[in-house]
Steps between C-alpha positions, in 0.01 A plus 500: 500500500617183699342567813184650335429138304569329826262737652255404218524119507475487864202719481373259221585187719301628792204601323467140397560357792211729613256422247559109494405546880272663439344262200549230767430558829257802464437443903844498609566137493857489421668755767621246708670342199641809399618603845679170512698575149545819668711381815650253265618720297626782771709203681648457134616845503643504825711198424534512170862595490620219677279249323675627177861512617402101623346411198778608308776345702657819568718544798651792682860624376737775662688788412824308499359233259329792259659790533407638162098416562564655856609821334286564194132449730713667798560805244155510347309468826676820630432645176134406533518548836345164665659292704725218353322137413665162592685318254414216367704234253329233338756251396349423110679572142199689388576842481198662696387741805214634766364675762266449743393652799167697578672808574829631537597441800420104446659540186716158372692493137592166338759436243632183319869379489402473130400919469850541715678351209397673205389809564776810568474750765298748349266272372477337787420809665226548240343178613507589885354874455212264291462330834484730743212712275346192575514589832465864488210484300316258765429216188472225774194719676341520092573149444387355834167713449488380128515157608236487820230698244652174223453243824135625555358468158610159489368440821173657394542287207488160692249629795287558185571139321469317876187705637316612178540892583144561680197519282627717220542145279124392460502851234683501182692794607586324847639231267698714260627674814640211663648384178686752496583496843634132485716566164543840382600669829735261610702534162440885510656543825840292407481692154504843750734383714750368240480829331507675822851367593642533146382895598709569772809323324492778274482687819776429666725472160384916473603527893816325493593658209447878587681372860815386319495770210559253258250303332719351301659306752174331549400431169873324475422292791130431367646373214750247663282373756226477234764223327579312767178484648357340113795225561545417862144395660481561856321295772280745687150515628242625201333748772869676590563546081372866506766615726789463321622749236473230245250196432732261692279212306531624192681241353197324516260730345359532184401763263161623399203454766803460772587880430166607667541262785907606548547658811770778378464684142738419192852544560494738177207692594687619807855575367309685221336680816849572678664621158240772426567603877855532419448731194278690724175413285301390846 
């Protein structure tokens, strides 16, 4: 059910990106445009990982200094049967996590000295098979894609605010169209994407938790990190927030409207999720 609404709202994203275009730039005016948010957003992928694990100030650790992160991803990796990601510590009290990497093999996991502290083994491990579904079930490749089809409707957007969008404005229906163009489709495409990446959270909580066994363990951990991430704000760039496990800003956010522009669903929603795994309801 996941991946079928992620199916959907991409499907929905592109079709709007294709009739905006199309509303537009009936003869093709905007391809070089697009093929410029295109490249953009392909050397974003590529590099994505390390632009995260920058952003975040998170920096390289070894076996010696982790042993117990070293063992849980070595342990679920074989047990998933991909190679083993880098470690990562970011040195924050916010308890918190991710993973990035556009496949596999360039897979990287991140976790705080703040996660490291509160969380046991199990749960910890619980938190790490979250991560490496991540991985697994290629959400940087769906986010990156989410996020160049986002890029070009804004970019459409502006081309259509700078350079009028052809002749299609002299008619009514030209000027409804661009309208739209200029303020509906931006919003709808950060509505889509928000809701996209609160999708595959669900995802990889269902993937890490048939991994470990025990959804439980995740819930638990959901529940802690959910806490300390309310109390202890953490100082990371806005565009990186969807990676981690929790909001790591959101002891800034508020309630109402903000819950349809969070990038990760309610804490509740997804230990209510994990618990009707664990009495074998899902």
């Amino acid at each position: 059910m996941n991946n079928l609404k992620t199916v959907a709202l991409l499907a929905f994203m592109s079709t709007l990106l294709w009739l905006v275009a199309v509303s537009l730039f009936p003869d093709g005016g905007f391809m070089i445009g697009f093929l410029f948010v295109i490249g953009f957003n392909v050397l974003a992928y590529f590099f994505s990982d390390k632009l995260a694990l920058a952003t975040s100030r998170a920096k390289p650790v070894t076996e010696a200094e982790l042993p117990n992160v070293y063992a849980i991803v070595r342990r679920l990796a074989l047990q998933k049967n991909m190679p083993e990601p880098r470690i990562y510590l970011i040195e924050s009290p916010q308890p918190n996590a991710f993973a990035t990497g556009r496949s596999p093999k360039h897979a990287a996991v991140a976790v705080t000295s703040g996660i490291l502290q509160i969380l046991t083994d199990d749960e910890l491990e619980g938190v790490l098979a979250h991560e490496l579904a991540h991985v697994s079930n290629r959400d940087i490749l769906i986010s990156s894609i989410a996020a160049m089809i986002a890029s070009a409707l804004t970019m459409l957007a502006r081309m259509a605010f700078w350079f009028g969008g052809g002749n299609n404005r002299e008619s009514p229906l030209g000027a409804i169209g661009a309208i739209i163009s200029l303020v509906v489709a931006p919003i709808a495409a950060m509505l889509i994407r928000l809701a996209i990446s609160r999708t595959r959270e669900f995802q990889a909580d269902e993937t890490g938790a048939e991994t470990t066994g025990r959804p439980m363990m995740l819930a638990s951990a959901l529940e802690k990190i959910s806490a300390g991430a309310s109390r202890i704000p953490m100082n990371v760039n806005p565009a990186t927030a969807q990676l981690f496990i929790e909001n790591p800003m959101k002891a800034l956010r508020g309630g109402g409207m903000m819950k349809l522009l969070s990038t990760h669903p309610p804490t509740e929603e997804r230990i209510a999720r994990l618990a009707q795994m664990a009495q074998g309801v899902r």
